[in-house]
NUDORO-97843 format. One line per 3 residues: number of its first residue (from 1); for each residue y, z, x of C-alpha. Coordinates in Angstrom, 1 decimal. Last residue first. Layout:
N
NUM) Y:Z:X  ...
***
This chain:
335
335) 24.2:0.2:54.0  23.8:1.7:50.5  24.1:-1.1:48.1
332) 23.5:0.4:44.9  21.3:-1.5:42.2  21.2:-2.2:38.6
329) 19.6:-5.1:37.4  21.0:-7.1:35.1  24.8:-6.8:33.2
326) 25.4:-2.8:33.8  27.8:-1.1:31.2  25.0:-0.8:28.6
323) 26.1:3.0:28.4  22.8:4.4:29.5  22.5:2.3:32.4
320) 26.1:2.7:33.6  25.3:6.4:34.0  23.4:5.3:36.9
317) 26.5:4.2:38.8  28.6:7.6:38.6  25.8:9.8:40.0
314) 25.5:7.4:42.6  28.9:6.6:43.6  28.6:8.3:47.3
311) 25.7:6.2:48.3  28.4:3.2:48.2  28.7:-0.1:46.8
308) 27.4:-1.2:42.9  25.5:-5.0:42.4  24.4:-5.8:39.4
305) 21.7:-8.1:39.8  20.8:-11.0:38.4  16.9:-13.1:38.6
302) 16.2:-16.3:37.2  12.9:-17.8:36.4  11.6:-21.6:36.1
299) 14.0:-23.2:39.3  10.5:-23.7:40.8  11.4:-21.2:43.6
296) 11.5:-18.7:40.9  8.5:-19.6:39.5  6.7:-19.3:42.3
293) 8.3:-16.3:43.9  6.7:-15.0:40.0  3.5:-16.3:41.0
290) 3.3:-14.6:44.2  4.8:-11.2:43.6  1.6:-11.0:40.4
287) -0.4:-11.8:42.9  0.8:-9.3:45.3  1.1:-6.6:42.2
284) -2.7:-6.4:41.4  -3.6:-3.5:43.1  -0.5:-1.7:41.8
281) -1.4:-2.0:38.5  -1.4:1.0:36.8  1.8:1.8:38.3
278) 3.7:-0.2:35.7  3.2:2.2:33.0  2.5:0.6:29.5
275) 2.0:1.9:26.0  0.5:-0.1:23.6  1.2:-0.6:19.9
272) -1.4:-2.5:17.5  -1.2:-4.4:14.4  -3.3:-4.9:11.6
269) -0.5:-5.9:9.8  -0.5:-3.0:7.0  -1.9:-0.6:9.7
266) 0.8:-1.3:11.7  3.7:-1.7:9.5  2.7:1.8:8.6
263) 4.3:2.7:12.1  7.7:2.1:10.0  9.1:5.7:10.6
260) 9.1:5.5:14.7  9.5:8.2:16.7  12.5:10.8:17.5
257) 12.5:12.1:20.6  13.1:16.1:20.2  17.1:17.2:20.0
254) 19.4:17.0:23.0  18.9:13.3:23.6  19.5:11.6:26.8
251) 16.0:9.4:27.0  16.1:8.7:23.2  18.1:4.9:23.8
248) 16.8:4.0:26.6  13.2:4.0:25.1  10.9:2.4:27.2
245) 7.6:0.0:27.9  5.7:0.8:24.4  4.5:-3.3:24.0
242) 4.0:-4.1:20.5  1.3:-6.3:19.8  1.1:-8.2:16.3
239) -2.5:-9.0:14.2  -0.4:-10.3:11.6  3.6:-10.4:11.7
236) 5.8:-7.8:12.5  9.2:-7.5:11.0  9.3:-3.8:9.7
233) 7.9:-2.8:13.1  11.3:-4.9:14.6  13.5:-2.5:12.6
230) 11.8:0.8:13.6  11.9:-0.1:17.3  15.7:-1.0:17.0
227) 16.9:2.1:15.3  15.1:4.4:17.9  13.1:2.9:20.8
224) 15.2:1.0:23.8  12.7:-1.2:25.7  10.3:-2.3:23.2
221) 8.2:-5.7:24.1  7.3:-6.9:20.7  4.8:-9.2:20.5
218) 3.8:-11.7:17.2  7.0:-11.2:15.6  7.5:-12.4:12.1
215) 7.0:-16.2:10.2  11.1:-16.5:9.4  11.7:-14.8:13.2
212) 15.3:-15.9:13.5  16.4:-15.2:10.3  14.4:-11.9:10.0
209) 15.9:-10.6:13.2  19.4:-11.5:12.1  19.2:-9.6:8.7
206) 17.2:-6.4:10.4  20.1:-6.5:13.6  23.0:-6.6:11.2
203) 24.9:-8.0:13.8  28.2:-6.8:16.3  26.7:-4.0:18.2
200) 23.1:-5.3:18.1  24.1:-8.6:19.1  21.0:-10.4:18.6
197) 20.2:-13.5:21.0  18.2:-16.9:20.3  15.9:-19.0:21.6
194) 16.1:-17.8:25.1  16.5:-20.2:28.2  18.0:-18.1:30.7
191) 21.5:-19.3:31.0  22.7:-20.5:28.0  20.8:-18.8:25.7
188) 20.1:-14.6:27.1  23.9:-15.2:29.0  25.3:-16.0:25.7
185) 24.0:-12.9:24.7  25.3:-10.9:27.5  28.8:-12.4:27.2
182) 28.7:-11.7:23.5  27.9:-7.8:23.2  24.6:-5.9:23.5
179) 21.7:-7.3:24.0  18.5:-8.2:21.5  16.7:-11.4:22.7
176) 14.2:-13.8:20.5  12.1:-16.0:23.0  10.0:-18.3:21.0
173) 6.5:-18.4:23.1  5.2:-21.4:25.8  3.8:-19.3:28.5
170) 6.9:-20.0:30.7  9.1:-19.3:27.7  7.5:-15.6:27.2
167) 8.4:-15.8:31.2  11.8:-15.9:30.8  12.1:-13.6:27.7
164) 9.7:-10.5:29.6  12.3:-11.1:33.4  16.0:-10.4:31.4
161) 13.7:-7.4:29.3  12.8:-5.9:32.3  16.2:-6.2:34.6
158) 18.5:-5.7:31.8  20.2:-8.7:29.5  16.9:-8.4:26.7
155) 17.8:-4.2:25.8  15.2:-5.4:23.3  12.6:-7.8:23.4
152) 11.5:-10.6:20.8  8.4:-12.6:21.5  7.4:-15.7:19.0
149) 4.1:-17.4:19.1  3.9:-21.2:20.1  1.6:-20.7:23.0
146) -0.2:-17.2:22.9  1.1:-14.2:23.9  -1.0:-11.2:25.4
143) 1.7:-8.5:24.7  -0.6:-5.8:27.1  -2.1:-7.9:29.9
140) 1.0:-10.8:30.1  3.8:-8.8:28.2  3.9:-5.3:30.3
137) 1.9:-6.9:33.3  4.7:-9.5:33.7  7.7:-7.2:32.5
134) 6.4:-4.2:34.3  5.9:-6.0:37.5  9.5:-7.9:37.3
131) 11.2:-4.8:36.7  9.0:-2.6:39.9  10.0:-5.4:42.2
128) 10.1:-9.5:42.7  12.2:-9.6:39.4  14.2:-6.6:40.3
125) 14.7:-4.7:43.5  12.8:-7.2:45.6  15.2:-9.4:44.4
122) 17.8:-7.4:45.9  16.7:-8.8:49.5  17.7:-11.7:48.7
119) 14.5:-14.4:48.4  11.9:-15.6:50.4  14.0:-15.5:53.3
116) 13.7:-11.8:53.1  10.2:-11.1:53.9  9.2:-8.3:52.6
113) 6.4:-5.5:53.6  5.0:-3.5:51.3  5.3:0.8:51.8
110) 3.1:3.9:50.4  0.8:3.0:53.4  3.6:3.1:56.0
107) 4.5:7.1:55.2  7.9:7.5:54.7  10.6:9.2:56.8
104) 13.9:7.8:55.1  17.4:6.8:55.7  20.1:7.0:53.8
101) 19.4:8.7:50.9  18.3:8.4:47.2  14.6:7.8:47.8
98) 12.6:5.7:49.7  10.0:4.6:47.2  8.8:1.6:48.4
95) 10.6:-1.6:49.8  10.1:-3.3:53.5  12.4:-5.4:55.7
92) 10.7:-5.8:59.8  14.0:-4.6:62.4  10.8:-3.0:64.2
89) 7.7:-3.2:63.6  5.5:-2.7:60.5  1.3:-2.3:60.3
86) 0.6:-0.6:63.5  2.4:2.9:61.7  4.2:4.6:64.0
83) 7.9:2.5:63.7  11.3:3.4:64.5  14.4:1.4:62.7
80) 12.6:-0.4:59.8  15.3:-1.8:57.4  15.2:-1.1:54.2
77) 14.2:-2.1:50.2  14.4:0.6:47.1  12.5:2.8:44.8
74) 14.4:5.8:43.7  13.1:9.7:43.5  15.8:12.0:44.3
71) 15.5:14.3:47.2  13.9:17.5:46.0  16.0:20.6:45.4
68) 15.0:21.3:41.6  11.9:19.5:41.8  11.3:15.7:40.4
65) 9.0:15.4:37.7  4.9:14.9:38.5  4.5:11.3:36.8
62) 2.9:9.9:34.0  4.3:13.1:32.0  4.0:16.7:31.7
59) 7.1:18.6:31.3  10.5:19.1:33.8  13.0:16.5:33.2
56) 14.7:14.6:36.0  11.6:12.0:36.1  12.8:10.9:32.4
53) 16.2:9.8:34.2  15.0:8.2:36.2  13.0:5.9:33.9
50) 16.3:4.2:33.2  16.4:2.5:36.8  18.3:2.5:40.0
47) 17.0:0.6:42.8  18.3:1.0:45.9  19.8:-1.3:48.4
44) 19.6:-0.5:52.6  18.0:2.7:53.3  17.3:2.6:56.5
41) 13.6:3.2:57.5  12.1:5.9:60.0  7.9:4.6:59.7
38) 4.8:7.0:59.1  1.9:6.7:60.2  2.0:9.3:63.3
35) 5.5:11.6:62.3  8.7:9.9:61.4  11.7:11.5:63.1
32) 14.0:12.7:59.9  17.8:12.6:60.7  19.3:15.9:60.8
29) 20.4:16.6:57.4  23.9:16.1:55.2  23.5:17.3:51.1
26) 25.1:15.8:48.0  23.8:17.9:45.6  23.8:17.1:41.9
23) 22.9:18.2:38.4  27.0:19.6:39.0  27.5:15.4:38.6
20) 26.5:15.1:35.2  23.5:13.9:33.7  23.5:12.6:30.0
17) 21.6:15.1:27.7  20.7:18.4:29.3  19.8:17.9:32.8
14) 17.7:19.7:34.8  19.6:21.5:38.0  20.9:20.6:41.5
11) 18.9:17.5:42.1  19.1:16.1:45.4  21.4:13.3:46.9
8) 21.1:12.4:50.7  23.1:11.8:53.5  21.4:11.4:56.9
5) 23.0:12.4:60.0  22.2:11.1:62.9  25.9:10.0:63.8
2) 25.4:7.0:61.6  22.5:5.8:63.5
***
């Protein structure tokens, strides 16, 4: 087992703005023995997501930050290597929240089996993981769209937004995408099925948005805040939803977040905006696993990952995220 050592990545210090690689410590410990309950996994793929970089802060949030020292938080998928838990055996796949390491102690109760001729074991990462979740509860419970309505997400090419157009066509709903750059727009149409794309780095997003949505937006499902979030609100169309999932594009800032100036929009429409968490419904993700397998073994819903080698490149990789570098899910390939 790699020498029983296990390599991990902790954080060095709170970042200000982007992190950089001093926030880091790339540390070597004796292999963890996994106490009664608990199962030794090995890291295999890990999930690497913009909402890290919000657990790197210290303050009051959904979630308890990460400590100064701590192993980084990641979800990911592994391979059980010693099990005392009667739930897993050996050599069984399983994804939770293993960390940024190599191998990991966890307790079996925090973990879900996966069986990986259902689908790569990546998948689990994205549209059969924490993305796929918070696009289906995001836009099913919160968005609530209605045949013949028309969804427009933002940051549309990542792992969410990729997952919230496909299934807005699955329920019958105009899929209006904002990405960055061509490929990822033609990707959005050609590939996935959306109505149309916005490139918000070549297009006057307001002008495009209104062509494409000539009766306004019924659900927004915001992943990026800023700019974007404000141009959308002056779009919305009566009795709209707007689904608070992220905001890629404030998580770095040096100066307070700044919110939206067209929340008016919402009292003029009689509109309402809903933040989301993913974690509130854990209880519900198996069916929400099932339906989506469904779909995907249906040919109905697609799922891309962008695949990055090496536990080493991680400080590296998840910058990609905030540049628009990746093209769908982001994930590091650790054994």
């Amino acid at each position: 087992m790699s020498g029983d050592i296990n390599r991990q990545f902790r954080l060095a210090a709170r970042p200000v703005g982007l992190p950089k690689r001093t926030d880091w410590q790339l540390t070597s410990t004796p292999l963890p023995q996994p106490r009664d309950g608990e199962v030794l996994c090995r890291v295999l793929y890990l999930s690497l997501d913009p909402a890290m970089r919000g657990w790197m802060n210290e303050g009051k949030s959904y979630i308890a930050p990460v400590g100064i020292g701590e192993v980084m938080r990641a979800g990911g998928v592994g391979r059980v290597m010693v099990s005392k838990h009667p739930g897993f055996a050996v050599s069984d796949h399983v994804s939770g929240g293993l960390g940024v390491q190599e191998y990991a102690a966890v307790d079996g109760a925090q973990l879900v089996k996966i069986d990986p001729a259902l689908a790569p074991l990546p998948v689990f990462l994205n549209t059969l993981g924490m993305p796929g979740m918070t696009a289906y509860f995001g836009l099913l419970d919160v968005g609530q769209p209605k045949p013949g309505e028309t969804v427009v997400v933002s940051a549309a090419a990542g792992a969410v937004g990729a997952t919230v157009g496909q299934i807005a066509k699955i329920k019958e709903c105009r899929a209006i995408g904002i990405a960055g750059g061509p490929a990822k727009c033609r990707y959005l149409v050609d590939e996935l099925g959306f109505d149309a794309a916005i490139d918000y780095k070549a297009e006057d997003v307001r002008k495009s948005l209104r062509a494409n949505c000539p009766n306004g937006v019924n659900v927004y499902f915001d992943n990026v805040g800023g700019d974007i979030l404000d141009i959308v609100l002056a779009q919305l169309a009566r009795r709209a939803r707007v689904v608070v999932c992220g905001a890629v594009s404030q998580y770095n800032n040096t100066t307070p977040i700044r919110g939206p100036s067209n929340y008016l929009s919402l009292l003029v429409n009689r509109a309402r905006m809903e933040g989301m968490v993913v974690f509130d419904y854990a209880d519900r993700y198996p069916q929400a696993g099932r339906e989506m397998a469904g779909w995907i073994a249906a040919g109905k819903l697609k799922s891309r990952e962008d695949i990055v080698e090496g536990l080493q490149t991680f400080p590296d990789t998840l910058l990609k995220l905030f540049s628009g570098e990746n093209f769908g899910k982001l994930v590091l390939k650790v054994a």
